[in-house]
C-alpha positions in Angstrom: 22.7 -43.9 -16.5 23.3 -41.9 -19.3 19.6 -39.7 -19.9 19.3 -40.5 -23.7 19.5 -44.1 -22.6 16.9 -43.8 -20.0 14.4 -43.4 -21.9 13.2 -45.4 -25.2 11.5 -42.4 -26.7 14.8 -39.9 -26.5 17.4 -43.3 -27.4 14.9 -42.9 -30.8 15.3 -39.0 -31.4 18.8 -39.0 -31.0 19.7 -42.2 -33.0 17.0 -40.5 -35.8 19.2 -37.0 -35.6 22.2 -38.8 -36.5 20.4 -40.7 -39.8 20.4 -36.8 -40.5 23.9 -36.7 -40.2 24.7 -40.0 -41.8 22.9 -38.7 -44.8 24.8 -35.5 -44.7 28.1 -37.4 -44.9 26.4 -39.7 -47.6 26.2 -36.2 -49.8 29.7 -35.7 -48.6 31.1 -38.9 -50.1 28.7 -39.0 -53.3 30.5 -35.7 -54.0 33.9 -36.4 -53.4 34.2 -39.9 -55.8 32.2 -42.0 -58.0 30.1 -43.7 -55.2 26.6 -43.7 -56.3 23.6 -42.8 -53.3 23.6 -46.6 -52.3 26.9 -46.9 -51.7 27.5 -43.8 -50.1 24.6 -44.4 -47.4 25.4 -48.0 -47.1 29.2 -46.6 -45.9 27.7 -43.4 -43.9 24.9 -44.9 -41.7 26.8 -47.5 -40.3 29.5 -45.5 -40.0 27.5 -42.7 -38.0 25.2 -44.9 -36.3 28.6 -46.4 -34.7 29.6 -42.9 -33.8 26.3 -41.8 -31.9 27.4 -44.2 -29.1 31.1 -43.0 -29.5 29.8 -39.2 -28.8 27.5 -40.5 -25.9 30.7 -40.1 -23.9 31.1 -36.6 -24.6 27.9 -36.5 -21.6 30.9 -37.8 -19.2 33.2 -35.5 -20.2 30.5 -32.5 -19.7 29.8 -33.6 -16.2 33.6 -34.5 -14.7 33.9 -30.7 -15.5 31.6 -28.2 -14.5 32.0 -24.8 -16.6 31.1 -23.2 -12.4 34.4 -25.3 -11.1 36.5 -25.9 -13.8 38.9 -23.4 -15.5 38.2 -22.8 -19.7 41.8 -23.7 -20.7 41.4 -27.0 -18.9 38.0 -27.8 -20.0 39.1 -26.6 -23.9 42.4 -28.8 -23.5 40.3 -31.8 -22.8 37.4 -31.8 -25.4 39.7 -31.5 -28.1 41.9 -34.0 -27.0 38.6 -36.5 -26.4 37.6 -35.0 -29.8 40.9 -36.1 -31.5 40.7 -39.6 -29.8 37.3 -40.5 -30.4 37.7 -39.9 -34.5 41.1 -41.4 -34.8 38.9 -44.7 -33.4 36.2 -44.3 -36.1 39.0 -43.2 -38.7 39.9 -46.5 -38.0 36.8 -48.7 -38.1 35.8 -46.2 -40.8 38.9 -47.3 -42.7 37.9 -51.0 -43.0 34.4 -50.4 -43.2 34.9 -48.2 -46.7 37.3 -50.8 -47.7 34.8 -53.6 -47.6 32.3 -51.8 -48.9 33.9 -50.5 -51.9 35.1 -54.1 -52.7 31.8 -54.5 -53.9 31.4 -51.1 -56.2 32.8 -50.5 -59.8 35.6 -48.2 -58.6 39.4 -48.8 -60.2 41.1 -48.3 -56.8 39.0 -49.2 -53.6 41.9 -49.1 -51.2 43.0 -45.5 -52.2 39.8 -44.7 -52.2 39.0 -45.4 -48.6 42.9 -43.9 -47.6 41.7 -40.9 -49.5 38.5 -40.4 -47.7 40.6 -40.8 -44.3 40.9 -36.9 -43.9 37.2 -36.4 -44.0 36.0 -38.8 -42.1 38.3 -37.6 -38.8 37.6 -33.9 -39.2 33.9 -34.8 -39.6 34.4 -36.9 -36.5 36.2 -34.3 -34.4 33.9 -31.7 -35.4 30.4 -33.9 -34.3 32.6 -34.8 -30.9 32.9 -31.1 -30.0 29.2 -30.5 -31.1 28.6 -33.2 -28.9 30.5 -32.0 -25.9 28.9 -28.3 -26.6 25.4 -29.7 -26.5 26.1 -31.3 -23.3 26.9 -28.8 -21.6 23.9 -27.3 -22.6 22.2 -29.8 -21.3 24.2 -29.7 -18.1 22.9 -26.1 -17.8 19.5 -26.6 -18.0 19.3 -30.0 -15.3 21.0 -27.6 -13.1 18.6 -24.7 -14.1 15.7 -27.4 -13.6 17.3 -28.3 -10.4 18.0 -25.0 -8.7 14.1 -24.5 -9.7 13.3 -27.8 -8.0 14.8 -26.6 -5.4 13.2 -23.2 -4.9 9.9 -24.6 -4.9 10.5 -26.9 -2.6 11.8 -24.6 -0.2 8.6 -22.7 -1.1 6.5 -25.3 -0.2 8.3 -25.9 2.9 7.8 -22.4 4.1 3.9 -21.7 3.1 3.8 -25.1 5.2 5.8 -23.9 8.2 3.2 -20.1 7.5 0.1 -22.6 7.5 1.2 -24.5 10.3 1.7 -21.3 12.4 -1.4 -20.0 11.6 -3.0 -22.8 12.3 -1.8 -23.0 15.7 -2.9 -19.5 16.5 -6.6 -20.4 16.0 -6.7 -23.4 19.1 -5.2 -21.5 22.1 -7.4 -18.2 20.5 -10.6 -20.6 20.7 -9.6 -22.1 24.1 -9.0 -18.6 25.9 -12.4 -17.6 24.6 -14.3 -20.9 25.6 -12.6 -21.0 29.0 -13.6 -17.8 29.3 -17.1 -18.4 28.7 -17.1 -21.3 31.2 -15.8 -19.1 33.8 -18.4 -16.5 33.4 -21.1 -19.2 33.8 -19.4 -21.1 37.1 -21.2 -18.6 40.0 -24.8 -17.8 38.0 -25.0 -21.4 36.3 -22.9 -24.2 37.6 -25.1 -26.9 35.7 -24.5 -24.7 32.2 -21.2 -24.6 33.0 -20.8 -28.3 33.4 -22.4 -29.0 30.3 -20.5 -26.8 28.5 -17.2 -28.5 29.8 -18.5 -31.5 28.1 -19.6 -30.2 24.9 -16.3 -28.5 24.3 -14.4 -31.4 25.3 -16.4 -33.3 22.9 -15.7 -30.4 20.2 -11.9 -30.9 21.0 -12.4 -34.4 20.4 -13.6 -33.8 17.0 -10.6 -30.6 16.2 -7.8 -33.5 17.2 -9.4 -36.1 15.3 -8.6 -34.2 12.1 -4.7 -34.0 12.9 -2.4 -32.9 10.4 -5.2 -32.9 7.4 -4.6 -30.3 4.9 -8.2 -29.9 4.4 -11.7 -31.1 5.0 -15.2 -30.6 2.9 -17.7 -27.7 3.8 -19.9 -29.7 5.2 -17.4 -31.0 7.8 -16.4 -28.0 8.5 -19.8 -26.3 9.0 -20.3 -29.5 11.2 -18.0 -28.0 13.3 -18.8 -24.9 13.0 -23.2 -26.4 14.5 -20.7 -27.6 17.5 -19.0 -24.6 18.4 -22.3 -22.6 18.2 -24.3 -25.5 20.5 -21.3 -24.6 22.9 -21.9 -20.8 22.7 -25.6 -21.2 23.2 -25.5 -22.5 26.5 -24.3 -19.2 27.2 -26.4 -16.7 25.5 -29.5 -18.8 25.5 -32.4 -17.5 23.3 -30.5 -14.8 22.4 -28.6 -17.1 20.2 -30.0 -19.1 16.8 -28.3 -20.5 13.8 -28.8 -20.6 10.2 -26.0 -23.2 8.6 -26.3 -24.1 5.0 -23.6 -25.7 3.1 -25.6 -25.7 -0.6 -24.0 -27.2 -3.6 -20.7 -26.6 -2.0 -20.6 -29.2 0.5 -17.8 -31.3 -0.9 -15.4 -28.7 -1.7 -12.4 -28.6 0.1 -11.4 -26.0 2.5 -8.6 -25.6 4.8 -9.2 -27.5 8.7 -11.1 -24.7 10.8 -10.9 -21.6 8.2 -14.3 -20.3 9.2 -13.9 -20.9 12.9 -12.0 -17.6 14.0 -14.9 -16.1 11.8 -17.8 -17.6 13.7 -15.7 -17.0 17.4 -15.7 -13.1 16.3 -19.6 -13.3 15.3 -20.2 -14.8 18.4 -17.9 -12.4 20.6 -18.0 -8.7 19.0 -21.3 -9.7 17.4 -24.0 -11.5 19.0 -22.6 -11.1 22.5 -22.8 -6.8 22.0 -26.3 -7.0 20.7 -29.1 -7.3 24.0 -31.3 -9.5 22.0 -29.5 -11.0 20.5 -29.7 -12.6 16.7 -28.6 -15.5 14.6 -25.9 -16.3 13.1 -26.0 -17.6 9.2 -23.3 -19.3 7.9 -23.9 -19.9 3.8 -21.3 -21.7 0.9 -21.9 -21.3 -2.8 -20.4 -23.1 -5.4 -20.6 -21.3 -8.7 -18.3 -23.4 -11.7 -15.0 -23.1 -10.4 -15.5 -20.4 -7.6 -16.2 -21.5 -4.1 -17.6 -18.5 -1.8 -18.7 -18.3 1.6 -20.7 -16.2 3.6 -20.9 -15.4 7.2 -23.2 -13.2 8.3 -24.4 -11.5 12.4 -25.8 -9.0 13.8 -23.7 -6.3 15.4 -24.0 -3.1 17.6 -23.1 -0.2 15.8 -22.5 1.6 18.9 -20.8 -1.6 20.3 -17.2 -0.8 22.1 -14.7 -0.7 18.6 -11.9 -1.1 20.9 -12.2 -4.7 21.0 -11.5 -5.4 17.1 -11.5 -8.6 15.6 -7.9 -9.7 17.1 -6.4 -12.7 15.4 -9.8 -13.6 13.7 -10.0 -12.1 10.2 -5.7 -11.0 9.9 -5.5 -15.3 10.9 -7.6 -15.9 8.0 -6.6 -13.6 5.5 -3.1 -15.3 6.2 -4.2 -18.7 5.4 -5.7 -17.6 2.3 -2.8 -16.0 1.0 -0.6 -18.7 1.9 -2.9 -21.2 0.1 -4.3 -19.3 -2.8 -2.6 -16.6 -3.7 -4.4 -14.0 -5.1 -6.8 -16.3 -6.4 -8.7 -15.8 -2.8 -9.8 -12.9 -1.1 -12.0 -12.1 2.5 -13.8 -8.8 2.1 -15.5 -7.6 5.8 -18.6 -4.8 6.0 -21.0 -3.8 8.3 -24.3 -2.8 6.8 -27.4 -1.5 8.7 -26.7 -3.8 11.8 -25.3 -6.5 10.0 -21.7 -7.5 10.2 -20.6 -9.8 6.8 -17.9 -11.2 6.0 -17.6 -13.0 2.4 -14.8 -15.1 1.1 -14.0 -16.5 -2.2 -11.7 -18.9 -3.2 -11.1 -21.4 -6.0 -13.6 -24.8 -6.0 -11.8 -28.4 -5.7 -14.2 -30.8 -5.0 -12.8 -33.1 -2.6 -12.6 -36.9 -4.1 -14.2 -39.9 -2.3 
């Protein structure tokens, strides 16, 4: 369908543009005879409200030759010749139109009247066709502007979901090699430890594979994981081990599935695990108006081995961020006094029941 005729609200605009033409012509014929203001709009409205549909063709025309495919010569040949055809039509329903309309007027000859006014009517009628075919190829531009757009977000979207995705299957085999690893180190000094540590991480699978494919989850879910992860790692460190977990005002904002976990995993391992008596581990969200930030806070060693780095932890995240945010996120890292801290801030959607 033709897009003026799509929509009520452009079918208006354009039939309301070509009152603006009819009255145009209306000046036209009120200068050219004796036709009074009446008579000249009661012979160009009608007359150029016909018309408006006659140039809705010139759309076609626009479209069966793209300026990208088709040569100028051939695309020139072809308006004016659509141009020349279209207003020797409304030459000829203009013809008898005039003709019964000045019937009814005080003029001395009504039928050389309307033959006179013959030669204005078709170059007024070429010239609006060519208009017409001009402005639809402007508008042919711009849909295919609009388009190619279209179509670079999309393929933007597609590829910040193929990043995200990738990320996020970095984080599960990360977290598994470090959880097996834990289990292993407890099989010969606690076999009963180990045992229930097998069952609470299959039960904090349980709850990672329940979430799927979601594109995100509230802070308070997510620090609920988070409590889960830590009940695992405290099987293994024992005392040595506590947890301060607050989610605040911010507890139904939405974050991305598992964003904090590499975060915690690194507390855990290059923080908690290098300090001998250990320390807790706080975990804090604030929402201030339209700024969500996080805090995750542990102790650390100062003199701890720096060799073992934060691997795929914080670079993992940092990605996500980006890919999600832009540079309307950021994750800043320091270590102050024995205290390792890592803060993120991101923008604040809260998550609709």
């Amino acid at each position: 369908m033709h897009p003026i005729l799509a929509r009520g609200a452009r079918l208006a605009l354009y039939l309301g543009l070509w009152v603006l033409v009819g009255v145009l012509l209306a000046a036209l014929l009120a200068g050219q005879s004796g036709l009074g203001w009446l008579a000249s709009l009661s012979i160009a409205l009608p007359l150029t409200t016909a018309y408006s549909f006659v140039c809705l063709s010139a759309w076609y025309v626009a479209r069966g030759m793209p300026l990208a495919t088709t040569g100028i010569t051939r695309i020139a040949a072809t308006a004016v010749t659509a141009s020349l055809v279209s207003s020797a039509g409304w030459v000829l329903v203009g013809r008898g139109w005039v003709a019964l309309v000045t019937r009814q007027t005080t003029l001395e000859d009504p039928s050389g009247f309307a033959a006179s006014l013959q030669p204005t009517l078709f170059g007024f009628g070429v010239l609006l066709y060519l208009l017409a075919i001009a402005v639809s190829y402007l508008l042919a531009a711009f849909e295919a502007s609009q388009e190619t757009e279209r179509r670079g977000l999309q393929v933007q979207v597609l590829a910040r979901e193929a990043e995200l995705r990738s990320l996020r299957a970095q984080i599960d085999p990360h977290f598994l090699f470090n959880s097996l690893h834990s289990i292993s180190a407890l099989t010969s000094v606690d076999p009963q430890a180990a045992r229930r540590m097998c069952l609470l991480l299959a039960d904090f699978l349980r709850d990672t594979l329940a979430i799927g494919s979601e594109p995100w989850m509230t802070v308070d879910r997510e620090f609920q994981l988070i409590g889960r992860f830590l009940d695992i790692e405290r099987i293994r460190f024992g005392n040595r081990l506590s947890v301060a977990i607050n989610a605040g005002n911010a507890g139904r904002c939405r974050i991305a599935p598992l964003l904090l976990q590499p975060i915690v995993e690194n507390a855990v391992t290059h923080g908690v695990a290098h300090v001998i008596e250990g320390g807790t581990i706080t975990a804090t969200a604030d929402r201030n108006g339209n700024s969500l930030r996080i805090t995750v806070e542990n102790p650390c060693d100062p003199d701890r081995p720096r060799g073992s780095g934060a691997g795929v932890g914080l670079a993992n995240v940092r990605a996500r961020l980006r890919a999600l945010y832009g540079t309307d996120a950021w994750l800043e890292a320091t270590e102050t006094e024995g205290t390792w801290s890592v803060r993120l801030r991101m923008p604040a959607i809260e998550d609709t029941p």
